[in-house]
C-alpha positions as protocol buffer text, in pm:
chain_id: "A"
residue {
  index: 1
  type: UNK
  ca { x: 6869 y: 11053 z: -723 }
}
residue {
  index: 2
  type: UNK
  ca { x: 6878 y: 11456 z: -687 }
}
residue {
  index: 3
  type: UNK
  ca { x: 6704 y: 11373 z: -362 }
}
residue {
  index: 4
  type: UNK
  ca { x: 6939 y: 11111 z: -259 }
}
residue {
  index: 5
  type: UNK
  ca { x: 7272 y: 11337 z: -292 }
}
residue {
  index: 6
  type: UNK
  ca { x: 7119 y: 11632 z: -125 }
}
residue {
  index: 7
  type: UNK
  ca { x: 6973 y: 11432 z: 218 }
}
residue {
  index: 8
  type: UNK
  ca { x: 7388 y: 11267 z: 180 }
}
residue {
  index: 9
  type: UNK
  ca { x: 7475 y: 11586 z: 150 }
}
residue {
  index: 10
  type: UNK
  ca { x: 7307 y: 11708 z: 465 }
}
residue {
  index: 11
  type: UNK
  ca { x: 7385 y: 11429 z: 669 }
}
residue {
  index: 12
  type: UNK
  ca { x: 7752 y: 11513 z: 592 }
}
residue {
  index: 13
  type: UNK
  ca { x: 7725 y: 11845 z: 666 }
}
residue {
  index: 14
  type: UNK
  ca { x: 7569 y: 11752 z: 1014 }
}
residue {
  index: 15
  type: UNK
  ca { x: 7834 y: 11524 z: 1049 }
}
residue {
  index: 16
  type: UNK
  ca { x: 8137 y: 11752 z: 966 }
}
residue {
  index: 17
  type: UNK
  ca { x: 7965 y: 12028 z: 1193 }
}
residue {
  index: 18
  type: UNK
  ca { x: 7932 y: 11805 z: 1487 }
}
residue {
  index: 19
  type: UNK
  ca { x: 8273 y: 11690 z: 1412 }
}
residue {
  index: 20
  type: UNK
  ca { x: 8391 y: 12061 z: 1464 }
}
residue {
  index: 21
  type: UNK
  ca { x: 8175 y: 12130 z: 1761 }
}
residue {
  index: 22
  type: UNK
  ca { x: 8288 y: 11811 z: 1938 }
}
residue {
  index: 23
  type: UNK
  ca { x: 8668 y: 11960 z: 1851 }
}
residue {
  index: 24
  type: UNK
  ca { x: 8580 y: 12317 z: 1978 }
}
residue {
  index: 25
  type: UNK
  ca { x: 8420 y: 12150 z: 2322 }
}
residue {
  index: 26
  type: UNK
  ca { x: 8747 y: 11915 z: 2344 }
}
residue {
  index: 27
  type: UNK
  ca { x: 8999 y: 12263 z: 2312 }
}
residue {
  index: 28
  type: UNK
  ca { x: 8763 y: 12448 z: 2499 }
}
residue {
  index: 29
  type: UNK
  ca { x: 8762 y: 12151 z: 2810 }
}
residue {
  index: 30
  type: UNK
  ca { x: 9159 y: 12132 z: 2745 }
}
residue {
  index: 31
  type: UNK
  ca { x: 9206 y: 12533 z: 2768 }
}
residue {
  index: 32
  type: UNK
  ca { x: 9011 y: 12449 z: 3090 }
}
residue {
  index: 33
  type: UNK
  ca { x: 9176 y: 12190 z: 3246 }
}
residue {
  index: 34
  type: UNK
  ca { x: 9556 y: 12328 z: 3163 }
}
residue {
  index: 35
  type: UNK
  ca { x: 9649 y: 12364 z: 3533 }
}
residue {
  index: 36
  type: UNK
  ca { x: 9755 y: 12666 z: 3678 }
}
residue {
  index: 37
  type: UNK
  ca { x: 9813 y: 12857 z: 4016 }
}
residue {
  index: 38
  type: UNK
  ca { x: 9626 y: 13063 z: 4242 }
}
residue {
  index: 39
  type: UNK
  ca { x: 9813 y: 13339 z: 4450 }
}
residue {
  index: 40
  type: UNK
  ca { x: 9572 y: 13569 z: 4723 }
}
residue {
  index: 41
  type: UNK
  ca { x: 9683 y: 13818 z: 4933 }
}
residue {
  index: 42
  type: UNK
  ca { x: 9521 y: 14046 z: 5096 }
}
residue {
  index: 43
  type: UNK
  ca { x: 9337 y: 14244 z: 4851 }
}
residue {
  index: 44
  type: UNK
  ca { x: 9418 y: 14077 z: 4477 }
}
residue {
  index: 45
  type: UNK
  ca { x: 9354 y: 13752 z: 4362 }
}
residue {
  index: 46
  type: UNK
  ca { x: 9549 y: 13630 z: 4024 }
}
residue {
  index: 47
  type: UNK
  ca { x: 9564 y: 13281 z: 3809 }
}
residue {
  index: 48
  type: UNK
  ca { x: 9909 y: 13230 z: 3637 }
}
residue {
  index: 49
  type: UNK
  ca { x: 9879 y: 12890 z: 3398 }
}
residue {
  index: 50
  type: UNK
  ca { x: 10157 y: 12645 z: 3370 }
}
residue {
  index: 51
  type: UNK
  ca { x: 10239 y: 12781 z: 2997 }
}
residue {
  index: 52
  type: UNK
  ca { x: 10290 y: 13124 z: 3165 }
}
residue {
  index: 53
  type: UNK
  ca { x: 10561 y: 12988 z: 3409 }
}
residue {
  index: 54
  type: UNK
  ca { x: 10742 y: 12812 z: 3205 }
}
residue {
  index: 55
  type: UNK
  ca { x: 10763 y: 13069 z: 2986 }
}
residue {
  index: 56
  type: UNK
  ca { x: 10904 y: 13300 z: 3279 }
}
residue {
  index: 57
  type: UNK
  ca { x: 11261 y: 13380 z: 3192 }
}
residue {
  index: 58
  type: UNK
  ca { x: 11293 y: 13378 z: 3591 }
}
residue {
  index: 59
  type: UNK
  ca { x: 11303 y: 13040 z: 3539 }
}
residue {
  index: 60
  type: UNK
  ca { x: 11594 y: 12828 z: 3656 }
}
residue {
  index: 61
  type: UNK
  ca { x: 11776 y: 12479 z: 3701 }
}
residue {
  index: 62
  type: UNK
  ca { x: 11772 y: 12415 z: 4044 }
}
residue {
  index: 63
  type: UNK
  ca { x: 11886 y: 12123 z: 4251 }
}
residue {
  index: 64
  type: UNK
  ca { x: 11794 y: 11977 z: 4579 }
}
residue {
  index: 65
  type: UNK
  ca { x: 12050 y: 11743 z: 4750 }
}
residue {
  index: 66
  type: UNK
  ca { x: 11780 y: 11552 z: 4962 }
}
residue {
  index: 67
  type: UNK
  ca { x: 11432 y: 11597 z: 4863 }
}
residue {
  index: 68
  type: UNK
  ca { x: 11226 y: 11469 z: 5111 }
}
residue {
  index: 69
  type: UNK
  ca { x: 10935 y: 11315 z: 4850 }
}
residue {
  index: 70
  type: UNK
  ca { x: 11135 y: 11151 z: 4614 }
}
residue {
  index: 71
  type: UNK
  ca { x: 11402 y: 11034 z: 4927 }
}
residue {
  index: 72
  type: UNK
  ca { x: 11665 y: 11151 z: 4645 }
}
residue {
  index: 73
  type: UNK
  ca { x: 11859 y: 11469 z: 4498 }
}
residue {
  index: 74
  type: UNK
  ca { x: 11637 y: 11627 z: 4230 }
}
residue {
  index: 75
  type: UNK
  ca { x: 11675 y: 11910 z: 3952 }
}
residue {
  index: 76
  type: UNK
  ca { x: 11403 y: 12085 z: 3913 }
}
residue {
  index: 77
  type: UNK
  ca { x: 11281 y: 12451 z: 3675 }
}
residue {
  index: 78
  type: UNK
  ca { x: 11190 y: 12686 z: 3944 }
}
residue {
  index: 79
  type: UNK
  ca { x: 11158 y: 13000 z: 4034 }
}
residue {
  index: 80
  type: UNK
  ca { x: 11273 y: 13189 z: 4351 }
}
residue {
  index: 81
  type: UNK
  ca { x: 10954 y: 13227 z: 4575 }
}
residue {
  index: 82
  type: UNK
  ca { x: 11115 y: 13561 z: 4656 }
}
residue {
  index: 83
  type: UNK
  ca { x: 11089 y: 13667 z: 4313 }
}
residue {
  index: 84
  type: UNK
  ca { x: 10738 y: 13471 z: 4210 }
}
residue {
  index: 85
  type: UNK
  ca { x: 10574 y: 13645 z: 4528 }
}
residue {
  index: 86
  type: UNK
  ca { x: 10790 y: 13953 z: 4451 }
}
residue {
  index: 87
  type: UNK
  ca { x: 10456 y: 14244 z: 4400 }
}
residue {
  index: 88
  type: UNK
  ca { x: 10178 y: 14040 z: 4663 }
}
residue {
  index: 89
  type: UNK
  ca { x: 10130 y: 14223 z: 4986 }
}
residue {
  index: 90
  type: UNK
  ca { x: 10267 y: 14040 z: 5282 }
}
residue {
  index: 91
  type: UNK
  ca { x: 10346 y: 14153 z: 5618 }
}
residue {
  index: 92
  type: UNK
  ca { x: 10622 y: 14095 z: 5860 }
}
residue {
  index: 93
  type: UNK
  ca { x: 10425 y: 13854 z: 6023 }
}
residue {
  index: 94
  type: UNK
  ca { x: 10219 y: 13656 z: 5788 }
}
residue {
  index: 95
  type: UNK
  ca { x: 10216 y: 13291 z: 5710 }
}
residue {
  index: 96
  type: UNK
  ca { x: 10141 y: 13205 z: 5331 }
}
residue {
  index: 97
  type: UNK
  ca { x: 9894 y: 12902 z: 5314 }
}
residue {
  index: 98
  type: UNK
  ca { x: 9991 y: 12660 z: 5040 }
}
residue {
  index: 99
  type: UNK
  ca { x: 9665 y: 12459 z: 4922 }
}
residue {
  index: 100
  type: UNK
  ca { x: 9720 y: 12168 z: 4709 }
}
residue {
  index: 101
  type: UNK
  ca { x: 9469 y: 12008 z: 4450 }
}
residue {
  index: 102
  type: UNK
  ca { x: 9358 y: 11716 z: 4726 }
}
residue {
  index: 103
  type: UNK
  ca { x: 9301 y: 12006 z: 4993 }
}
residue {
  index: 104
  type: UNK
  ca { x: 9602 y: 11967 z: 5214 }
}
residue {
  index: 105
  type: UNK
  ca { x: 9698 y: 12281 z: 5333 }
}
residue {
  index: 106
  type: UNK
  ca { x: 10027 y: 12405 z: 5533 }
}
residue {
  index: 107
  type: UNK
  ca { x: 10127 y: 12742 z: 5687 }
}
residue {
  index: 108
  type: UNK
  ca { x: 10467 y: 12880 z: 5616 }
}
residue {
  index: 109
  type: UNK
  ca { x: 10637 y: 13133 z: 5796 }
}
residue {
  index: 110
  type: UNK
  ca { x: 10644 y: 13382 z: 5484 }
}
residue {
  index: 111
  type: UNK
  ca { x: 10975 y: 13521 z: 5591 }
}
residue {
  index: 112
  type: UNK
  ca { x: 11101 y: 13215 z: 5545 }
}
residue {
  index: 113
  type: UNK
  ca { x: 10949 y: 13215 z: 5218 }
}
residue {
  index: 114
  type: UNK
  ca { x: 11050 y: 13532 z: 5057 }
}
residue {
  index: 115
  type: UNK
  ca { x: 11348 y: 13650 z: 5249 }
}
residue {
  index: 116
  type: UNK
  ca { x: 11646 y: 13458 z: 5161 }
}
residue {
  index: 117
  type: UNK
  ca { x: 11847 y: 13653 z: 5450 }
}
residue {
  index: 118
  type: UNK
  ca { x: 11669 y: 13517 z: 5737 }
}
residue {
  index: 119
  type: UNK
  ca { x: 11795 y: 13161 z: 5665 }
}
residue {
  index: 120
  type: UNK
  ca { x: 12059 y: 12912 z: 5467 }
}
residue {
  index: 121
  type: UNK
  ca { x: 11736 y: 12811 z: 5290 }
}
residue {
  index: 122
  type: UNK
  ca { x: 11582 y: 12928 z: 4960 }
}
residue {
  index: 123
  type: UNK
  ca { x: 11227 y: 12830 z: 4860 }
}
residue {
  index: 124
  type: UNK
  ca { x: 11175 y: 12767 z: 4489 }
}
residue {
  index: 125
  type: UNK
  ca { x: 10844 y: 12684 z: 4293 }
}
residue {
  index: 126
  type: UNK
  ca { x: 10902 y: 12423 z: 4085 }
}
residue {
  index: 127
  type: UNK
  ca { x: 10681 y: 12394 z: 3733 }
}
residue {
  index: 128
  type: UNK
  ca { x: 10693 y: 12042 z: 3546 }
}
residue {
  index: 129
  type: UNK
  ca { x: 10728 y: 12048 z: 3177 }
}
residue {
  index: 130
  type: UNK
  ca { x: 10479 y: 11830 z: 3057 }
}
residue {
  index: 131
  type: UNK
  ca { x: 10722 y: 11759 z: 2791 }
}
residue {
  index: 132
  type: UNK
  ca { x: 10976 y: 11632 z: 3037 }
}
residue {
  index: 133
  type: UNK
  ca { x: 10753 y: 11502 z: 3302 }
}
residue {
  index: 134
  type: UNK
  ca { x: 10933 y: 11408 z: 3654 }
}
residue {
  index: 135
  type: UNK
  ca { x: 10891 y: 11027 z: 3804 }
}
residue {
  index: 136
  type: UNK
  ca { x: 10606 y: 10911 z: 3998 }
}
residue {
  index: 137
  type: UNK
  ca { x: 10652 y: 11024 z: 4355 }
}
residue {
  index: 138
  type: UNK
  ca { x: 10773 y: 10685 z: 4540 }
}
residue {
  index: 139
  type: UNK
  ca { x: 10558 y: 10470 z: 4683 }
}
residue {
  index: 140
  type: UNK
  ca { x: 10270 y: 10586 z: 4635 }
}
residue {
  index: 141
  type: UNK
  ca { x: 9981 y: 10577 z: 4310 }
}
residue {
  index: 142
  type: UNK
  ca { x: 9930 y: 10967 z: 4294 }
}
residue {
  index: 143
  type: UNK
  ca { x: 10176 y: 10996 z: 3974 }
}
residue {
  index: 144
  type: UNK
  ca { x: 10431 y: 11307 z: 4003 }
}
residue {
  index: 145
  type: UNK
  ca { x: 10407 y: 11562 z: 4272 }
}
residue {
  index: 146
  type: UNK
  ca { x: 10379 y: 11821 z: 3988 }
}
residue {
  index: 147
  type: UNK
  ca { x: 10252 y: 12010 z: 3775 }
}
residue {
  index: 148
  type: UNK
  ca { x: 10370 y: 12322 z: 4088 }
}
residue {
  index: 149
  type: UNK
  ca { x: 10612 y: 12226 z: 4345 }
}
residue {
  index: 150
  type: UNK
  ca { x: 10768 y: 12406 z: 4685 }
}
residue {
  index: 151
  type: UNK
  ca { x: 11114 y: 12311 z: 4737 }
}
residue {
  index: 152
  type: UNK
  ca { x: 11413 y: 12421 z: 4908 }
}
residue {
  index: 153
  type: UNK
  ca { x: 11740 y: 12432 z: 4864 }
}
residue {
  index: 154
  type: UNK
  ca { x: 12019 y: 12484 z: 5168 }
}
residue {
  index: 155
  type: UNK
  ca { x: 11895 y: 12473 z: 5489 }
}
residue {
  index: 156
  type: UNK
  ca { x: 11867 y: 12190 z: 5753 }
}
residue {
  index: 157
  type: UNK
  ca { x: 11593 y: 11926 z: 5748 }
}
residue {
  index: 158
  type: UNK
  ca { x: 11529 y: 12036 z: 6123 }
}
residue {
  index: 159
  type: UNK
  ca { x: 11468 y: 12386 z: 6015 }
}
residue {
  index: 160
  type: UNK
  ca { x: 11232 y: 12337 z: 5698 }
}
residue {
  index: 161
  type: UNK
  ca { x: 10998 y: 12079 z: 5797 }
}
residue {
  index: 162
  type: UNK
  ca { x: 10879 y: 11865 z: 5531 }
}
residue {
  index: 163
  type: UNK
  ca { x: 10556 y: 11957 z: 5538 }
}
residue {
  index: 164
  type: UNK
  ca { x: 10690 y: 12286 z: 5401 }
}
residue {
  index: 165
  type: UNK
  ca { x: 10804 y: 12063 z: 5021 }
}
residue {
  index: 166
  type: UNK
  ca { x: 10377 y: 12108 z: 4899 }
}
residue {
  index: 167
  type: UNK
  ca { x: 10368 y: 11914 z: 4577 }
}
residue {
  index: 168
  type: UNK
  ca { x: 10040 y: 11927 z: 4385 }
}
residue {
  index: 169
  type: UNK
  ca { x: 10013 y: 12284 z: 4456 }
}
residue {
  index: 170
  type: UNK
  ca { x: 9703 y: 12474 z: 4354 }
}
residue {
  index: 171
  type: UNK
  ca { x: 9684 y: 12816 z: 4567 }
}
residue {
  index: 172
  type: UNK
  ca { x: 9929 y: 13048 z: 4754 }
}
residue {
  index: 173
  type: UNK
  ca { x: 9770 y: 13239 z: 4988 }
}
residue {
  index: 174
  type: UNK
  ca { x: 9870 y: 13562 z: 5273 }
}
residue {
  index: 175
  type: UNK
  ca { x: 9704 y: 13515 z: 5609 }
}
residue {
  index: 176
  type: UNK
  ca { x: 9744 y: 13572 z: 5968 }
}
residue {
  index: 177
  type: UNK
  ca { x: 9996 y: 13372 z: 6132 }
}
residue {
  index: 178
  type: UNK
  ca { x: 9820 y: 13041 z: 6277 }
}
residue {
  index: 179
  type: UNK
  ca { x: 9888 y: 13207 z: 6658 }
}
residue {
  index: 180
  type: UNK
  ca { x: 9639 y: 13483 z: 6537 }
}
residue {
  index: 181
  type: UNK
  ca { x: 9433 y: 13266 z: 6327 }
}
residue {
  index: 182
  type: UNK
  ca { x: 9347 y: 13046 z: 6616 }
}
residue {
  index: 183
  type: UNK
  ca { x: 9418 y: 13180 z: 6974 }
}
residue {
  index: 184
  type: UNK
  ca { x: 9318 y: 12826 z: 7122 }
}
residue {
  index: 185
  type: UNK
  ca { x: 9679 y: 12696 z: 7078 }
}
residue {
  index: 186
  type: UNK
  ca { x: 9829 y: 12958 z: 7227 }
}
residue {
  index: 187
  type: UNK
  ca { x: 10078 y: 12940 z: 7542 }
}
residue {
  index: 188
  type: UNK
  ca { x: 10040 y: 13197 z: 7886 }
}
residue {
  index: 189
  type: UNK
  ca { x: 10273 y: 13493 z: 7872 }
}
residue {
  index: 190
  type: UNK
  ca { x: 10373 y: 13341 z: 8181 }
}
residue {
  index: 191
  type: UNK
  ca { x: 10512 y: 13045 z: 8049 }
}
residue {
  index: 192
  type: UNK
  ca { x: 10887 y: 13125 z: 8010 }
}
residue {
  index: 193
  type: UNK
  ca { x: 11033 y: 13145 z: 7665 }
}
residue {
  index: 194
  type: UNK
  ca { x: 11277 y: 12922 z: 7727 }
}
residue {
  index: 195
  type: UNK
  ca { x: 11018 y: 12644 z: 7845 }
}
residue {
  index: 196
  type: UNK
  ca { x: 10932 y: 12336 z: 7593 }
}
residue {
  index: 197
  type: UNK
  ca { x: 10599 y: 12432 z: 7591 }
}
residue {
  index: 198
  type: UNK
  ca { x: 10651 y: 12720 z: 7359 }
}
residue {
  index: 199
  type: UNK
  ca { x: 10879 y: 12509 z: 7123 }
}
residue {
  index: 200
  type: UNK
  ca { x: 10664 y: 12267 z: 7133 }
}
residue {
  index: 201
  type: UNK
  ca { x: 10364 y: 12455 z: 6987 }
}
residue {
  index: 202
  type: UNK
  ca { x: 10607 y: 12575 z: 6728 }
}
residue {
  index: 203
  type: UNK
  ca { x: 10695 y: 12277 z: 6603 }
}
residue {
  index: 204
  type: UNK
  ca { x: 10292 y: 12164 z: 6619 }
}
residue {
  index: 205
  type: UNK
  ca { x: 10258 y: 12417 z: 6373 }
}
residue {
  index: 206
  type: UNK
  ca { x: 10507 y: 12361 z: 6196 }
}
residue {
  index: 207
  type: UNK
  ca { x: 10479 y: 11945 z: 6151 }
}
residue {
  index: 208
  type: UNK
  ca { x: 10145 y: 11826 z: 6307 }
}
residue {
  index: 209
  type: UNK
  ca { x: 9935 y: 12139 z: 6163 }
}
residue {
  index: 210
  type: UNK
  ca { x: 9886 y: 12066 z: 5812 }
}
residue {
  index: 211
  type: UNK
  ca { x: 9664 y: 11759 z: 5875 }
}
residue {
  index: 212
  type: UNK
  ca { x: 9530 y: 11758 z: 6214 }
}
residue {
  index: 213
  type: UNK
  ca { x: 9319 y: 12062 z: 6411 }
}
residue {
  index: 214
  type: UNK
  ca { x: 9320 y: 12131 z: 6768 }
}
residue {
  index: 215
  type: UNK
  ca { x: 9008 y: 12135 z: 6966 }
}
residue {
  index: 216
  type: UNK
  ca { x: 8850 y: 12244 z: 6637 }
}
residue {
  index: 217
  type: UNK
  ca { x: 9065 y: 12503 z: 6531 }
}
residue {
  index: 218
  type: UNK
  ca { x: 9344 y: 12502 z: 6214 }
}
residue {
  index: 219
  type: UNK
  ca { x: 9237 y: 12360 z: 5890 }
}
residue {
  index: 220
  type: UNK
  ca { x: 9367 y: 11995 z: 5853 }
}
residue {
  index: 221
  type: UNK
  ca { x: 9169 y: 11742 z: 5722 }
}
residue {
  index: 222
  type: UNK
  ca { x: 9353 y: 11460 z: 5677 }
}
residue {
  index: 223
  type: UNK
  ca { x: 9387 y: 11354 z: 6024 }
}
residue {
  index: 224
  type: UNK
  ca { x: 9199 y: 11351 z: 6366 }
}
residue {
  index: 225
  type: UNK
  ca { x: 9172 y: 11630 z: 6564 }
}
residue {
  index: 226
  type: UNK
  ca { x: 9444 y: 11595 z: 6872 }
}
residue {
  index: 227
  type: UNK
  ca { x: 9210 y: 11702 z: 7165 }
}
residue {
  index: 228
  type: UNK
  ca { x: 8862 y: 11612 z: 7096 }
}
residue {
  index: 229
  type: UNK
  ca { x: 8738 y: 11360 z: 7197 }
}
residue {
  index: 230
  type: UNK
  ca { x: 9052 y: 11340 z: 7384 }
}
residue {
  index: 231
  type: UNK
  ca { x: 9392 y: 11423 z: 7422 }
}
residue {
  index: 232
  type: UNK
  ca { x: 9678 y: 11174 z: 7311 }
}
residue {
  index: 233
  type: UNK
  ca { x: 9830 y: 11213 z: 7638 }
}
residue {
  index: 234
  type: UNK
  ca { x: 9524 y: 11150 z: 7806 }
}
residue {
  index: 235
  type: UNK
  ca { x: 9511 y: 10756 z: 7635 }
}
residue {
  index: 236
  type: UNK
  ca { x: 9902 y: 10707 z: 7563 }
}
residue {
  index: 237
  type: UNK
  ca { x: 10130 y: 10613 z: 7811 }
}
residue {
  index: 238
  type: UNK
  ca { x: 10454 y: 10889 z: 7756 }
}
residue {
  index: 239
  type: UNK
  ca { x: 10694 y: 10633 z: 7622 }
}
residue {
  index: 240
  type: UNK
  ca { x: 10434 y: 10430 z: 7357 }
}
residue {
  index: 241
  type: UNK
  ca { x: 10368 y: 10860 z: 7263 }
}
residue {
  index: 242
  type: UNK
  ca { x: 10712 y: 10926 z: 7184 }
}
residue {
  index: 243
  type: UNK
  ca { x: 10770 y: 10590 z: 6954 }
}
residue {
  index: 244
  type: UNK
  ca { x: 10414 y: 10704 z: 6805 }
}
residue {
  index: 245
  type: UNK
  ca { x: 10523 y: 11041 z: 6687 }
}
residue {
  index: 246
  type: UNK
  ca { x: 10878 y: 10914 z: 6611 }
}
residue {
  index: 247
  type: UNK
  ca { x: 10661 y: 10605 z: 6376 }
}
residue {
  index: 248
  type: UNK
  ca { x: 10339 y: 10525 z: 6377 }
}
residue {
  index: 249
  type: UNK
  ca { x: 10356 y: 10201 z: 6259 }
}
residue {
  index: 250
  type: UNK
  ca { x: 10564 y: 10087 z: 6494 }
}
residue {
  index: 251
  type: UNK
  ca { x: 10262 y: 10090 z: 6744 }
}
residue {
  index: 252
  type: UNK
  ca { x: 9942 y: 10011 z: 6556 }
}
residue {
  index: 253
  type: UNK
  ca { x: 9900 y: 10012 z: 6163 }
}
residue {
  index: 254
  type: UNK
  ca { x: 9604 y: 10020 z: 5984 }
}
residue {
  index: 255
  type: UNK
  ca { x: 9511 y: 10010 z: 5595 }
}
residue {
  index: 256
  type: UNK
  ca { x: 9436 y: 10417 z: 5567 }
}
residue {
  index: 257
  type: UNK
  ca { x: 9702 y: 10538 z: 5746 }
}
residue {
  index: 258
  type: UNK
  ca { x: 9844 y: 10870 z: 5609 }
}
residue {
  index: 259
  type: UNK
  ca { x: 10058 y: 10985 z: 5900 }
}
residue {
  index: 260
  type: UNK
  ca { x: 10427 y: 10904 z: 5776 }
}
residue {
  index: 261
  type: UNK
  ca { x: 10745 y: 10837 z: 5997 }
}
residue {
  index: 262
  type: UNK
  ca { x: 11018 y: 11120 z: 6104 }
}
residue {
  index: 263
  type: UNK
  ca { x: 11398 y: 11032 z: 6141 }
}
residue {
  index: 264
  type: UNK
  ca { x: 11592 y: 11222 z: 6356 }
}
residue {
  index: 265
  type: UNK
  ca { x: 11674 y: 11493 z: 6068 }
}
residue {
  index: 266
  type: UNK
  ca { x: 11330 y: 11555 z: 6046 }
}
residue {
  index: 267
  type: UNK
  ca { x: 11212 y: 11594 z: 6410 }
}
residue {
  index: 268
  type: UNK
  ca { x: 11431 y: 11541 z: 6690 }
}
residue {
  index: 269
  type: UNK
  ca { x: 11406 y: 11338 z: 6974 }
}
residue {
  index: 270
  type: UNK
  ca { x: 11390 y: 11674 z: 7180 }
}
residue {
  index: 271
  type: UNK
  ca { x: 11117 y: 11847 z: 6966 }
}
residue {
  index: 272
  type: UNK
  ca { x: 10960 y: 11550 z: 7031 }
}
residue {
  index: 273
  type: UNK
  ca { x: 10937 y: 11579 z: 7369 }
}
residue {
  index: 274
  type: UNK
  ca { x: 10860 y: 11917 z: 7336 }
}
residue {
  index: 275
  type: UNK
  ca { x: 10522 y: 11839 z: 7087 }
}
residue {
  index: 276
  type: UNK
  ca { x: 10434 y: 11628 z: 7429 }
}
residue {
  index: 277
  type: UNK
  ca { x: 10498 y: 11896 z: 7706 }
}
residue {
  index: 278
  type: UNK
  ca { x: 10243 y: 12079 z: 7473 }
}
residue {
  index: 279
  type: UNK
  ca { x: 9999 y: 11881 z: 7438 }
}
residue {
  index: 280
  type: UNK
  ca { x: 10037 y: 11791 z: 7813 }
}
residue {
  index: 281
  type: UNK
  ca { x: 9997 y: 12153 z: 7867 }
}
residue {
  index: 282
  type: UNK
  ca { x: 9660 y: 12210 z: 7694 }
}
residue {
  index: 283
  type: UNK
  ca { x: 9500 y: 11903 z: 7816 }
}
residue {
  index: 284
  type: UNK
  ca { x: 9589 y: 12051 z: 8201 }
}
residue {
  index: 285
  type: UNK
  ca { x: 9407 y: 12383 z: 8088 }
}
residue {
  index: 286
  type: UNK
  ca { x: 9095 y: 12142 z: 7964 }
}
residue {
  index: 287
  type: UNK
  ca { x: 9101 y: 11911 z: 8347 }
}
């Protein structure tokens, strides 16, 4: 009987202390998994957790009148880019690279970002409260666009492409502007600066960049790369091009498509046209 209750005994103990080791591996994965950011410049790296941010008293009720994700006015806690980046080295002419958890990536003029002067706009990072999560993001089966948000408030929808709102954010980091990153896109000091071209590679940047490369360069992954094999304008006819870029569906659909529509607001019929003269420009450099 003495036997009995000691080997129960044991086998209680084992149990109780796999019961607390299973617990310690469950807080230690959770500790792990609570998500945070990652902001990089030039010579620092640092990790700030959600619990950190919204404990910020920077923190702040902001709303959007349009945001382009949900297609409705949003409220958000945020913080003022200006003031989150406020201590990271960035120079006049840098681009921050926002990196989400899927690997989409987008450059942003970081004057834009940080520098509330040079524009109507102000860029805010957004933190969901897990307590008060926000909807599913419309449409689609990839839940909220938290837990870290870029959004902007003021500003035109022509001036802050939507590529600029980068939901699922995981990393903020300084780099070269994409013109330095990758000469290959760049225009001939003899084109005039008043010429489409030079729009038109702005607005590439600016719209097209975050998921396709050119000719290899950029970092986009989520769509083809405009020039190799070939360039669009070398297989579309101009006018089947422009109704393309304006929708793609409205020309050919297929079940993985990513590449979404742009109204007017968005990208004008001009810049458009300009996105063309572009990449009608770099395929005449390739003939």
């Amino acid at each position: 009987m003495r036997a009995l209750l000691l080997a129960f005994t044991l086998v209680a103990g084992l149990a109780c202390f796999h019961g607390r080791e299973s617990q310690a591996q469950i807080q230690a994965q959770t500790q792990t998994q609570t998500p945070s950011l990652t902001v990089t410049d030039r010579g620092t790296s640092r990790t700030i957790s959600r619990r950190e941010l919204l404990a910020d008293p920077r923190l702040q009720s902001v709303t959007v009148s349009y945001d382009p994700v949900y297609r409705r006015a949003m409220t958000y806690r945020a913080i003022a880019v200006s003031e989150f980046l406020k201590g990271t080295r960035i120079g006049d002419d840098d681009y921050v690279q926002a990196r989400t958890d899927d690997n989409f990536s987008v450059s942003i003029p970081a004057d834009l970002l940080v520098n509330a002067a040079r524009s109507s706009a102000q860029a805010f990072l957004a933190v969901e409260d897990p307590s008060v999560p926000w909807p599913a993001i419309p449409g689609t089966t990839k839940g909220s666009a938290g837990p870290f948000y870029i959004v902007w408030r003021g500003g035109t929808r022509a001036e802050i492409s939507s590529e600029y709102w980068a939901y699922h954010l995981a990393a903020l980091t300084i780099t070269d502007s994409p013109f330095k990153r990758w000469p290959g896109l760049a225009v001939a000091a003899d084109v005039p600066a008043t010429d489409p071209i030079r729009r038109g590679l702005d607005r590439f940047v600016a719209v097209c960049m975050a998921c396709h490369r050119f000719n290899g360069e950029g970092e986009g992954e989520q769509g083809p790369d405009l020039a190799r094999p070939m360039n669009p304008v070398d297989y579309f006819q101009p006018a089947a091009l422009r109704k393309y870029l304006r929708n793609p569906s409205s020309v050919r659909a297929w079940p993985e498509q990513k590449m979404p529509a742009f109204d007017e607001a968005n990208l004008s019929d001009a810049n458009i046209d300009a996105i063309i003269a572009w990449l009608a420009y770099k395929a005449r450099q390739r003939r």
